[in-house]
Structure formats: structure tokens, C-alpha cells
C-alpha positions in Angstrom: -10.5 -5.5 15.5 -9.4 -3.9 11.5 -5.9 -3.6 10.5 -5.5 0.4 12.0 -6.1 -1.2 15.2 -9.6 -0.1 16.0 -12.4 -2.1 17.5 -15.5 -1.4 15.5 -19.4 -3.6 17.0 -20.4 -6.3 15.5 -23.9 -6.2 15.3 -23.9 -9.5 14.1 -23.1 -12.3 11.8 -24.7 -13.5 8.4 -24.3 -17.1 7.8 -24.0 -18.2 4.4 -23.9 -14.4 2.6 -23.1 -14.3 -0.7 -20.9 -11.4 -2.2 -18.4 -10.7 -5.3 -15.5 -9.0 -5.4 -14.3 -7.6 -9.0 -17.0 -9.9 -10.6 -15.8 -12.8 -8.3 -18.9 -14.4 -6.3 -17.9 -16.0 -3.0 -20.1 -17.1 -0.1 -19.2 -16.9 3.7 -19.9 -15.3 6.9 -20.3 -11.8 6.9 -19.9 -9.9 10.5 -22.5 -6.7 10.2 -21.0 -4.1 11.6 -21.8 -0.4 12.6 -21.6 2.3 9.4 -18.2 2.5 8.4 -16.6 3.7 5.3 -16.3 0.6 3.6 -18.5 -1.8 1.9 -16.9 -4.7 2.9 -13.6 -5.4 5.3 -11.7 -8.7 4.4 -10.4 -10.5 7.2 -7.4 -12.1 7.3 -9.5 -15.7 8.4 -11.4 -15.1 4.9 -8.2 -14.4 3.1 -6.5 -17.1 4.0 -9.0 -19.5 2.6 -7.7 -17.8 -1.2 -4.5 -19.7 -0.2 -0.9 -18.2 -2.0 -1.9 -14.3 -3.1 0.8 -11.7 -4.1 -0.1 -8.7 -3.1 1.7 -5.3 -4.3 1.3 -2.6 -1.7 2.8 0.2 -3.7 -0.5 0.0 -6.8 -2.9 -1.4 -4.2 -3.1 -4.6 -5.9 -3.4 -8.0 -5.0 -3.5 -11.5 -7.2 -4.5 -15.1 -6.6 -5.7 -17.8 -8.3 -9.3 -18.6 -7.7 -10.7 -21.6 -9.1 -10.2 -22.4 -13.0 -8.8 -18.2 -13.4 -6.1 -15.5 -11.8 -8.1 -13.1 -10.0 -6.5 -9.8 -9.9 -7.8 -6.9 -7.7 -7.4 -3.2 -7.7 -8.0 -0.7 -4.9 -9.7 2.5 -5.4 -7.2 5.1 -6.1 -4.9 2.8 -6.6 -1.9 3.9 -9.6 -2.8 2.6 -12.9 -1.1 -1.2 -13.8 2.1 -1.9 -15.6 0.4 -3.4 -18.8 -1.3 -0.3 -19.4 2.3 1.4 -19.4 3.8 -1.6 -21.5 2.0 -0.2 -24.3 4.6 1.9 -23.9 7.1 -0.3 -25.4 10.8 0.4 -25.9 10.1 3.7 -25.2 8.7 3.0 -21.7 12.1 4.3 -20.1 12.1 7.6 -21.2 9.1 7.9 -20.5 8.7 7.2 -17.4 12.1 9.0 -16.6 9.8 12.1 -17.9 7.3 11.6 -16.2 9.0 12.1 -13.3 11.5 14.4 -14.2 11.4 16.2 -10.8 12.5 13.1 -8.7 15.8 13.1 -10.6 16.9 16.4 -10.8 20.2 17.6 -9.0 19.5 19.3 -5.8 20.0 22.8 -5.3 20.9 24.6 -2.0 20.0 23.2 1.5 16.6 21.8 1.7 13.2 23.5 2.3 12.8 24.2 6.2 10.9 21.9 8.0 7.9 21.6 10.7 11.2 20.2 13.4 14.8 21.1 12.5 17.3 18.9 14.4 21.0 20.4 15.4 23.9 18.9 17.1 24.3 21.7 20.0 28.3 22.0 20.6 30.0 23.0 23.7 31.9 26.6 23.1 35.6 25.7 22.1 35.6 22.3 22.0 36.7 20.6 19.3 35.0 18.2 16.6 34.4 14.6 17.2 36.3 12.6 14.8 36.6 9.1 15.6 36.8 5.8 13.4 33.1 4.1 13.7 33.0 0.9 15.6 30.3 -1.7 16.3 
């Protein structure tokens, strides 16, 4: 089984394979399975043997130490990494804030219509609810 939940066949297992990640070489089983869209899928057996990683969810990044170095791994797609924006420097507020200006501006109006619009239907003549919350 992968992480979304589907069940993909194994068509077997390769003892021994060796394989690098980001430059890193590793050797361990490898389960062959049918075409998929990945070159590799890293179980959570094999990951565990990296020990403490911190992963960041948000750039698609994930860090550990491996050996003698900090390994530090990227996904594809993933946002570009915060030492690239240090270069920045003291001006790295304003420029992010520019960068995206839209997610701070004021709203305007009632927002855009959407594919389900939910409504509180109300009885003809009756009269609002207002009543202190409770738990």
C-alpha cells in the first residue's frame, strides 16, 4: 500500500539494490512494482532506518543526518529554499510582503460565488436566535 491509500503489485523484491537519492548512495531492498509515476517510493520501513528527519511539508523538503553530513532533500516542484531568499537580507520583509501583495489587501464586497453556497433557511416571522454560547 502508498501513502494515498492505493495498493499497487509488487512484482517482486531486489535484495541488496543499490540507489542514491540527491547524490546520497544507499543500499536495501527494493520492491519492483508495476509502472507508476515515480522512480522510486520511500517506505516508511526504509525511512525509519534515517532515524530523527525534519521534514517541512509546506517547500517539500525534508533533512537528516546521514553519516559524517546533513542530507537535505527537495521535491520536484517544490518552492524555492529560504537561503536563497536570505540573500535578501534586511530587505527580505518587504519583499516578500510584495511579493505577495494580493494576500494582504483589504477585502472588497462579498466574496466571489462559489461551486456550493450555504444559507441558514429561517421560518417566516420568527425572530433571530440570539443566545450566549455555551459548551
Amino acid at each position: 500500500m502508498v501513502a494515498n491509500g492505493d495498493r499497487l503489485s509488487c512484482l517482486g523484491v531486489n535484495e541488496g539494490a543499490t540507489f542514491s537519492v540527491h547524490d546520497d548512495p544507499f543500499r536495501d531492498e527494493v520492491f519492483v512494482l508495476l509502472p507508476v509515476d515515480y522512480d522510486l517510493v520511500l517506505g516508511t520501513r526504509w525511512l525509519a532506518t534515517l532515524g530523527s528527519i525534519m521534514w517541512d511539508f509546506s517547500t517539500l523538503t525534508m533533512s537528516f543526518w546521514l553519516h559524517d553530513h546533513k542530507a537535505y532533500w527537495q521535491g520536484l516542484g517544490s518552492p524555492p529554499r529560504l537561503p536563497q531568499l536570505a540573500a535578501v537580507g534586511a530587505n527580505l520583509m518587504p519583499a516578500l510582503l510584495q511579493e505577495f501583495d494580493a494576500l494582504f489587501t483589504e477585502p472588497h464586497g462579498l466574496p466571489l460565488p462559489r461551486a456550493c453556497n450555504h444559507c441558514i433557511h429561517l421560518l417566516p416571522s420568527m425572530p433571530l436566535v440570539t443566545v450566549r454560547p455555551y459548551c
